[in-house]
C-alpha positions in Angstrom: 0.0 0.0 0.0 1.2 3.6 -1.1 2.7 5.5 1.8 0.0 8.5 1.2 -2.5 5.5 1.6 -1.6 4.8 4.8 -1.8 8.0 7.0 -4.1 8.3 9.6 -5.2 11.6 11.1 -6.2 11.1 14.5 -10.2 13.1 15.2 -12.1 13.3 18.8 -15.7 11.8 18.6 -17.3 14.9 18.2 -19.9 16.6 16.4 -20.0 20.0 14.6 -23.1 21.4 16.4 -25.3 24.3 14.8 -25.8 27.5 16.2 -29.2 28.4 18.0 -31.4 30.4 16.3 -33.0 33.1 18.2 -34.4 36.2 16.8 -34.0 38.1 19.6 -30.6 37.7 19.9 -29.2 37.4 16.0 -27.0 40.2 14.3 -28.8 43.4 13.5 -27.8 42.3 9.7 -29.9 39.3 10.1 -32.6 40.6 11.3 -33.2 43.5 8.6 -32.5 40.8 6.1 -35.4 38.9 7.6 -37.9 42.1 7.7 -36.9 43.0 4.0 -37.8 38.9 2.9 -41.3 38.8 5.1 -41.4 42.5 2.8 -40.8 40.7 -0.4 -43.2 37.4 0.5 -46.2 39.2 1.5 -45.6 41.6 -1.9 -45.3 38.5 -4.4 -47.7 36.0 -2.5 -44.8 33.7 -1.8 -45.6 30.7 0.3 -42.6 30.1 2.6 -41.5 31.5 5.7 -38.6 32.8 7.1 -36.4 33.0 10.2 -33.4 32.8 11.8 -31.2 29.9 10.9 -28.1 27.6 11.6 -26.5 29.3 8.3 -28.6 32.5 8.5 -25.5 35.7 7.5 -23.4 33.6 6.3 -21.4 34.0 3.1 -22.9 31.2 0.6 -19.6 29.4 -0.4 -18.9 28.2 3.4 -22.2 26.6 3.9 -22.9 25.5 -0.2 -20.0 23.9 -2.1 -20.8 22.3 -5.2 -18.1 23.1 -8.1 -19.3 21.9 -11.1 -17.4 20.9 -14.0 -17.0 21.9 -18.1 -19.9 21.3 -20.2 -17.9 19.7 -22.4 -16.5 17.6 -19.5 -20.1 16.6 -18.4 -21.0 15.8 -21.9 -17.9 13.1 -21.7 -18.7 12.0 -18.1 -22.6 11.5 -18.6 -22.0 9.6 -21.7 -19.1 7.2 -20.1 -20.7 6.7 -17.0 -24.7 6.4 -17.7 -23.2 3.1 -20.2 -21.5 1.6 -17.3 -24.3 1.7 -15.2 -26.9 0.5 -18.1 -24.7 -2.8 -18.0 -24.0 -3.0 -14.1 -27.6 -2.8 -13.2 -28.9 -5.1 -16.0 -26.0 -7.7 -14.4 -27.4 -7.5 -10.7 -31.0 -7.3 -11.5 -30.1 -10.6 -13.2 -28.3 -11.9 -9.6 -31.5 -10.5 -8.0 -33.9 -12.8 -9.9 -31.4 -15.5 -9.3 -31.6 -15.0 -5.4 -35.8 -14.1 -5.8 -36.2 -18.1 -7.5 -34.2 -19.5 -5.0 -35.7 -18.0 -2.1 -39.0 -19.4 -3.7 -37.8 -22.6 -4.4 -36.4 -22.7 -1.0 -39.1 -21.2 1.1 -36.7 -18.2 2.4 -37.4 -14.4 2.8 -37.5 -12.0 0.1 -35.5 -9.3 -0.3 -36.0 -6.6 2.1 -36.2 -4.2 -1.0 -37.8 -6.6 -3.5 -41.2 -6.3 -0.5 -40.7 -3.4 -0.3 -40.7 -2.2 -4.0 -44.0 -4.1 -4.3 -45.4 -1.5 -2.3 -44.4 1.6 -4.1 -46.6 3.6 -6.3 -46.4 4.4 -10.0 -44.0 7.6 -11.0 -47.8 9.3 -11.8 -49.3 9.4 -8.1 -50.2 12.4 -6.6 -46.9 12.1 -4.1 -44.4 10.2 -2.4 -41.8 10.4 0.1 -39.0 8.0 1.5 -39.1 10.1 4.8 -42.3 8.1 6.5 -40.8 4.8 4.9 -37.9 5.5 7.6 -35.6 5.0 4.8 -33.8 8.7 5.2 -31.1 9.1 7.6 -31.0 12.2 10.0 -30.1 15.3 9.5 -26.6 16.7 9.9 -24.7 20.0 9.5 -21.6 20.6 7.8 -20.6 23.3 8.9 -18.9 26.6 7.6 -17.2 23.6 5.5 -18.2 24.2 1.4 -19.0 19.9 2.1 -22.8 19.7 0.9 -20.9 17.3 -2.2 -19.9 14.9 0.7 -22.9 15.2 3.0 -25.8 14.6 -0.1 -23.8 11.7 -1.8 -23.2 9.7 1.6 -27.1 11.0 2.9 -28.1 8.8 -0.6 -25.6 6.1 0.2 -27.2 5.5 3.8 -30.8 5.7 2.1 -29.5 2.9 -0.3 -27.9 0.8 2.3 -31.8 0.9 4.6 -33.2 0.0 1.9 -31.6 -2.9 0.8 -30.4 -4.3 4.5 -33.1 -2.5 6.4 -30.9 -1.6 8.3 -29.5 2.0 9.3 -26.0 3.5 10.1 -24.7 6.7 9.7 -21.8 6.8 7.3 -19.1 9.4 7.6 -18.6 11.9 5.3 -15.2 13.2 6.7 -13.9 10.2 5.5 -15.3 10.6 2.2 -14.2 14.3 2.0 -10.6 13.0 3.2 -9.8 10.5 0.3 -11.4 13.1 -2.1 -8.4 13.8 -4.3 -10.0 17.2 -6.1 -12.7 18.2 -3.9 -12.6 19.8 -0.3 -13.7 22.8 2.2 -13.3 25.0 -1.4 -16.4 22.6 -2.8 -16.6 19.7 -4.8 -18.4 17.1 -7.2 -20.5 14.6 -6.4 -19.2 11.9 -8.6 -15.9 12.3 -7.1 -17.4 10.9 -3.8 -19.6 8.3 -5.7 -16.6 6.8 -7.0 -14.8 6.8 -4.0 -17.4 5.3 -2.2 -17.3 2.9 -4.6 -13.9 1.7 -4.9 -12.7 2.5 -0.9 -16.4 2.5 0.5 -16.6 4.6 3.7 -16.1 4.5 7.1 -18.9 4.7 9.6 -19.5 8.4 11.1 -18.5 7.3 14.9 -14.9 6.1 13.8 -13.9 8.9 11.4 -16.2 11.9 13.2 -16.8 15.1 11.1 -14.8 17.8 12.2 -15.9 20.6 9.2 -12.2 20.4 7.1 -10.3 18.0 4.9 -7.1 16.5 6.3 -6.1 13.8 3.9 -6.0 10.6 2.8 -6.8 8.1 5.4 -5.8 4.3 5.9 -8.2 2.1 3.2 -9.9 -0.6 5.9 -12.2 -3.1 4.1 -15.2 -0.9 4.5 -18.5 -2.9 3.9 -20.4 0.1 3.1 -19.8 0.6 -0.9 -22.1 2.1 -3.2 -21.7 -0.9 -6.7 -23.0 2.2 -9.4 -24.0 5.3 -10.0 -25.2 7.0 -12.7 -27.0 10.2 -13.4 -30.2 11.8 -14.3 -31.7 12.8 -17.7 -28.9 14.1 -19.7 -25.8 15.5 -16.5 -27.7 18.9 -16.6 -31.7 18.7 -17.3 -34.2 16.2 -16.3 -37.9 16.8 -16.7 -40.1 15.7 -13.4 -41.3 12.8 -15.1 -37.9 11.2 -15.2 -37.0 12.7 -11.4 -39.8 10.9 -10.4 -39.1 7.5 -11.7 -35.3 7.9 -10.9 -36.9 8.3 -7.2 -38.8 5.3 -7.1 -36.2 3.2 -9.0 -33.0 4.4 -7.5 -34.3 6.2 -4.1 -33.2 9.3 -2.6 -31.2 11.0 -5.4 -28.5 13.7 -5.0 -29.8 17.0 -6.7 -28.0 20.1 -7.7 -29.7 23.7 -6.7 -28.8 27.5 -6.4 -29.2 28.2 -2.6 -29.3 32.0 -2.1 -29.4 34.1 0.9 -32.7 33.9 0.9 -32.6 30.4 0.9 -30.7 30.3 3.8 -33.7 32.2 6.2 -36.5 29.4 4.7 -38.1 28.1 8.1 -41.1 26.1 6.7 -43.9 26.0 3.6 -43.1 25.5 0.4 -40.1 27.9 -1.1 -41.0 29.6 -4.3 -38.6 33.0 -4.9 -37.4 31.3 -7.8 -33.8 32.8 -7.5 -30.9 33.0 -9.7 -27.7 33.7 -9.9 -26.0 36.8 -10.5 -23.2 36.7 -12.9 -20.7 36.7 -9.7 -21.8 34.0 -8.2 -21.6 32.0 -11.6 -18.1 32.5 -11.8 -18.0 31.7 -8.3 -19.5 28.4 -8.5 -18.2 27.6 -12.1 -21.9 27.6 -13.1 -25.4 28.8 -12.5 -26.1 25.8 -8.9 -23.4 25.8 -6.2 -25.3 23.3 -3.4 -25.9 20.0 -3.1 -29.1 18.1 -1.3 -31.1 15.1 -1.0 -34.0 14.4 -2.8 -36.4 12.2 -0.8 -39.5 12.7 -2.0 -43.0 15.1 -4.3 -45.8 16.5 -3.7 -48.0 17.3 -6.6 -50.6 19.3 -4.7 -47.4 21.1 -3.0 -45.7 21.2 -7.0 -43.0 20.9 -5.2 -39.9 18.9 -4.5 -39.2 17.1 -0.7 -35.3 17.8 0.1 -33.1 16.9 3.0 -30.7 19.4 3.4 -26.9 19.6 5.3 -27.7 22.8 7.1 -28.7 20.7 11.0 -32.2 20.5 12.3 -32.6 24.2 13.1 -33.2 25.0 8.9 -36.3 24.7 7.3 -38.8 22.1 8.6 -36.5 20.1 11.3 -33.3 20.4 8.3 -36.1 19.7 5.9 -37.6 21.6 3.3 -40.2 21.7 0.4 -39.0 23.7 -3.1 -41.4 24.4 -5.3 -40.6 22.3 -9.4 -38.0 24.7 -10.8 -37.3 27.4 -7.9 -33.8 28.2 -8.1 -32.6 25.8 -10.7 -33.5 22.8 -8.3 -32.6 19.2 -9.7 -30.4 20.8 -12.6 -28.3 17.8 -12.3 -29.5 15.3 -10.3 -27.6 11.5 -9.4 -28.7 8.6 -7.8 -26.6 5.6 -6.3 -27.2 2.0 -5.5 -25.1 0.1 -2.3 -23.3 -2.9 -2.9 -25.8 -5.2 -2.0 -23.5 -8.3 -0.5 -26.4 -10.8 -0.1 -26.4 -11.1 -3.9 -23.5 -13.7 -5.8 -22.3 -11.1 -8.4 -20.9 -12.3 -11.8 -17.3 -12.5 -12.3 -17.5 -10.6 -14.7 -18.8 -7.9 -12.4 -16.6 -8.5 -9.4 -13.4 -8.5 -11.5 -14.2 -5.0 -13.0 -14.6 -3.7 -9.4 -11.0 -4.6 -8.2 -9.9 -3.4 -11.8 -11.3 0.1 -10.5 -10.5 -0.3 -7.1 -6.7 -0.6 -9.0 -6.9 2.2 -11.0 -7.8 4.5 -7.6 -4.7 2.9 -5.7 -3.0 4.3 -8.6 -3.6 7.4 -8.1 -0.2 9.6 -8.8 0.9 11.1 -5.6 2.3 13.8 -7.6 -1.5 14.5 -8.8 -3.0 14.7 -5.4 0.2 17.0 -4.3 -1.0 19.2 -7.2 -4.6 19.4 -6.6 -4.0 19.7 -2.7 -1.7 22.7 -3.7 -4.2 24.3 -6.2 -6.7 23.6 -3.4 -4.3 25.6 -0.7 -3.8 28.4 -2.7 -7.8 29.2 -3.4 -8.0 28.8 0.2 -5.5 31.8 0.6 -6.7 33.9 -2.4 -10.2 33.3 -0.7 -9.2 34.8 2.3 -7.1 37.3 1.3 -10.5 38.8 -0.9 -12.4 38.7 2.4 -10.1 40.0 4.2 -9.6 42.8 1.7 -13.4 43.2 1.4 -14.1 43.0 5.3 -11.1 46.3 5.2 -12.7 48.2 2.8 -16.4 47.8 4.5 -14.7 49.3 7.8 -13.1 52.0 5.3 -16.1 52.9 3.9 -18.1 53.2 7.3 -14.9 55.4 8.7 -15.3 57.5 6.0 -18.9 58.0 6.0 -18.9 59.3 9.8 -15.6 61.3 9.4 -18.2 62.6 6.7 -21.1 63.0 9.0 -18.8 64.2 11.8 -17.2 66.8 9.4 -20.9 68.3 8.2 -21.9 68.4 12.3 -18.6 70.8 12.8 -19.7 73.1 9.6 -23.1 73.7 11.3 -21.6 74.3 14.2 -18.6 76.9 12.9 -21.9 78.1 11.0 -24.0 78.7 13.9 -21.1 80.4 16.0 -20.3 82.6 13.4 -24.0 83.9 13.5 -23.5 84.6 17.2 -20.9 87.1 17.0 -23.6 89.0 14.5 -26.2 89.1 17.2 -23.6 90.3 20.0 -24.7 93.5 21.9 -21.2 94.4 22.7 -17.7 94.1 22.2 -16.9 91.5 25.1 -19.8 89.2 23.7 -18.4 89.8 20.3 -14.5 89.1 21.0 -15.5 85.9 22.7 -18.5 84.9 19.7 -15.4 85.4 17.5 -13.1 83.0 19.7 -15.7 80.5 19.7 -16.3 81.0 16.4 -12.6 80.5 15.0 -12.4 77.7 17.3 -15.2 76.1 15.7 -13.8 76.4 12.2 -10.5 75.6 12.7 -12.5 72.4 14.5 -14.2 72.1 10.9 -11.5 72.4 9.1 -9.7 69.9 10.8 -12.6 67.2 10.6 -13.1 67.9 7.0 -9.6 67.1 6.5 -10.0 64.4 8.4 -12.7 63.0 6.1 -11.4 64.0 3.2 -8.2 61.8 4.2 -11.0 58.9 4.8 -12.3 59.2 1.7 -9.2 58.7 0.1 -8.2 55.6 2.2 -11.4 54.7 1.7 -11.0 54.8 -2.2 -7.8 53.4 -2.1 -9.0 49.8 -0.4 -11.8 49.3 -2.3 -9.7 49.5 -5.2 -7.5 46.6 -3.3 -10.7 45.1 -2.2 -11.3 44.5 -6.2 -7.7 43.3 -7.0 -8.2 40.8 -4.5 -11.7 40.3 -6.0 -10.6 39.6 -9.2 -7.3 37.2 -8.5 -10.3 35.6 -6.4 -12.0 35.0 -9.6 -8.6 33.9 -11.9 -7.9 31.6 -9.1 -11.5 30.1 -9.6 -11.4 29.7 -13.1 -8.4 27.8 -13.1 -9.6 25.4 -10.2 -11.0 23.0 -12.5 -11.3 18.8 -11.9 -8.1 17.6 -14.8 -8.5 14.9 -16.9 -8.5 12.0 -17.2 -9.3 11.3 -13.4 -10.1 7.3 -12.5 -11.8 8.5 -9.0 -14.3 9.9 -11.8 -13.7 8.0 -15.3 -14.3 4.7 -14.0 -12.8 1.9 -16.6 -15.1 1.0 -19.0 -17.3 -2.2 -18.9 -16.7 -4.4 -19.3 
């Protein structure tokens, strides 16, 4: 095993908590932005509600995090991977009938998910959810972590794995977000964690705990949670409801793409329906017009809207869950589903002999690779700051400025309305001392609107550093792009 296979980063059991929300006591920011969305619901008959959240005033990247690739990569990816999967599945629904007759012949038990696919309803009912099924795992929180990539695919992974065993475990997306080679903190795909899970599996959450940033690669145990396949939805950017729907029933819980905007980050309960989008930015930002990542458990025509399960902790939305109505901001615009290794089945050689050749190609992963994507990953990191920090100056420039201003206009009323005493003095003493005060106060004035001027050119001077730092923010971001070829995301072809 590779050296860089084999460290080991030592984690206490604990758990990234969210913050309480409480009105009452959130940042003044918050709570205007709250009164100007209860504004904008009541004006356009929106039918969601808002609050104060785990991730309410908080910049989007460090609670979102999905980068998504080229189109042109996509295009290659969907392509490659969706014919993998078409022969995968058709080889274990074959091992599936294979166990099904025997368990007949034999008198044994089904299945737990061939009884329990009997029971599901066509793709055209009115709704369905995996939620009441108890086949969705709780809720969790990443985090000021950009980890929704991790948190979604593993969510979809233990919704798999319940369905298929009936039996739940929490799965750990530390380790998942670890091993990742080009995805981190900074954001990441979720095929990259797919794969992974496919070829090391994961850990379980109480032996690799969460801790909200990546370390690196740990030791590859013999995990027996794996996901066999996965594959994605409609064509890697669109899928109509139709084929959402049937993806749900056939694959369960799917992994969705959205655009999660401030807004979005206040929703407290009913059905959200803003419809946002992205500003230009924010696409360059993201590498595209989505930049979260969620769980899709579930419709509701009546609703016409979407069930999600989101990363955000229980004190988001409806107890971490939420209802988005078809379409608001860009939800399922790529969309993925995943299916566990399921290790009660006797796989076809031909199956299990593909899976160590992928397993191989991941343990051959170039060290010099990772090293290079770990750099490019460090150095966002820093240019990422160093904009905040830049823009987090120029804010506390601009406010100086503005009440050296303020401060400066006070004085010239004042050196104004000293200079008018001195005209309404009956004598000379009261005049001599109206003029005193009177220079006093200007030279005061003077002195302040010196002052502000100097503000206003400090002021000027680190905004125009705030956008340098803006912009090698942005060249940094659009050169942070997943290389090719990549075996943790072009699995070999199969056969």
């Amino acid at each position: 095993m590779d050296d860089h296979r084999s460290r080991q980063i030592a984690a206490p059991n604990t758990k990234l908590k969210p913050p309480r929300s409480d009105e009452a006591t959130a940042p003044l920011s918050v709570k205007l932005r709250l009164k100007e969305l209860r504004s904008q619901i009541a004006q356009h008959g929106w039918h969601f509600n808002v609050g104060p959240t785990s991730v309410s005033g908080k910049r989007l990247r460090d609670v979102t995090g999905l980068v998504t690739p080229s189109a042109a990569y996509m295009a290659e990816l969907v392509t490659h991977q969706n014919q993998i999967a078409t022969e995968i599945l058709k080889l274990e629904q074959e091992a599936i009938k294979a166990f099904e007759d025997a368990a007949v012949r034999l008198g044994l038990a089904h299945l737990p998910e061939v009884a329990l696919r009997a029971k599901l309803p066509s793709p055209s009912a009115i709704g369905f959810d995996w939620t009441p099924l108890s086949k969705v795992s709780p809720v969790r929180y990443q985090g000021t972590c950009g980890s929704c990539w991790a948190f979604a695919s593993v969510s979809a992974l233990e919704s798999s794995i319940l369905i298929r065993y009936n039996a739940g475990v929490e799965l750990s997306p530390q380790y998942v977000m670890d091993n990742a080679v080009f995805s981190s903190c900074n954001g990441g795909f979720p095929p990259e964690a797919f794969t992974s899970m496919m070829t090391l599996g994961t850990a379980k959450e109480s032996d690799v705990p969460y801790q909200g940033k990546k370390f690196g690669p740990r030791a590859v145990f013999d995990n027996p949670y794996r996901a066999l396949i996965w594959g994605f939805v409609g064509n890697g950017f669109t899928a109509s409801i139709e084929e959402i729907k049937l993806n749900l029933l056939l694959h369960r819980p799917l992994v969705v793409a959205m655009f999660a905007s401030d807004a979005f980050e206040n929703y407290t309960g009913g059905t959200y329906d803003a419809f946002d989008m992205p500003n230009a930015n924010e696409i360059v930002e993201n590498k595209g017009p989505t930049n979260h990542v969620v769980t899709l458990v579930g419709w509701d025509d009546a609703k016409q809207a979407w069930h999600i399960k989101n990363s955000w902790g229980a004190t988001w939305g409806e107890q971490g869950f939420g209802w988005v109505r078809y379409g608001s901001n860009l939800i399922a615009n790529g969309a993925f589903w995943i299916e566990a290794l399921n290790t009660n089945l006797q796989l076809p050689k031909v199956l299990l002999e593909w899976l160590e050749k992928a397993k191989e190609l991941a343990r051959q992963m170039s060290e010099a690779e990772r090293q290079a994507a770990e750099a490019a990953d460090r150095a966002l990191t820093q240019v990422r700051n160093q904009a905040q920090k830049a823009a987090e100056q120029a804010e506390h420039a601009a406010k100086d400025a503005e009440g050296k201003a303020a401060a400066a206009a006070a004085k010239q009323k004042l050196a104004e309305a000293a200079q008018k005493q001195v005209a309404k003095a009956k004598n000379d003493a009261e005049r001599r001392a109206g003029e005193a005060a009177a220079r006093a106060a200007q030279e005061a004035s003077q002195q302040a609107a010196a002052a502000a001027k100097q503000a206003r050119q400090n002021s000027d001077r680190v905004a125009h550093a705030a956008q340098d730092a803006a912009n090698a923010a942005k060249k940094a971001l659009s050169g942070h792009a997943p290389a090719l070829p990549d075996p943790r995301k072009h699995l070999p072809k199969f056969p």
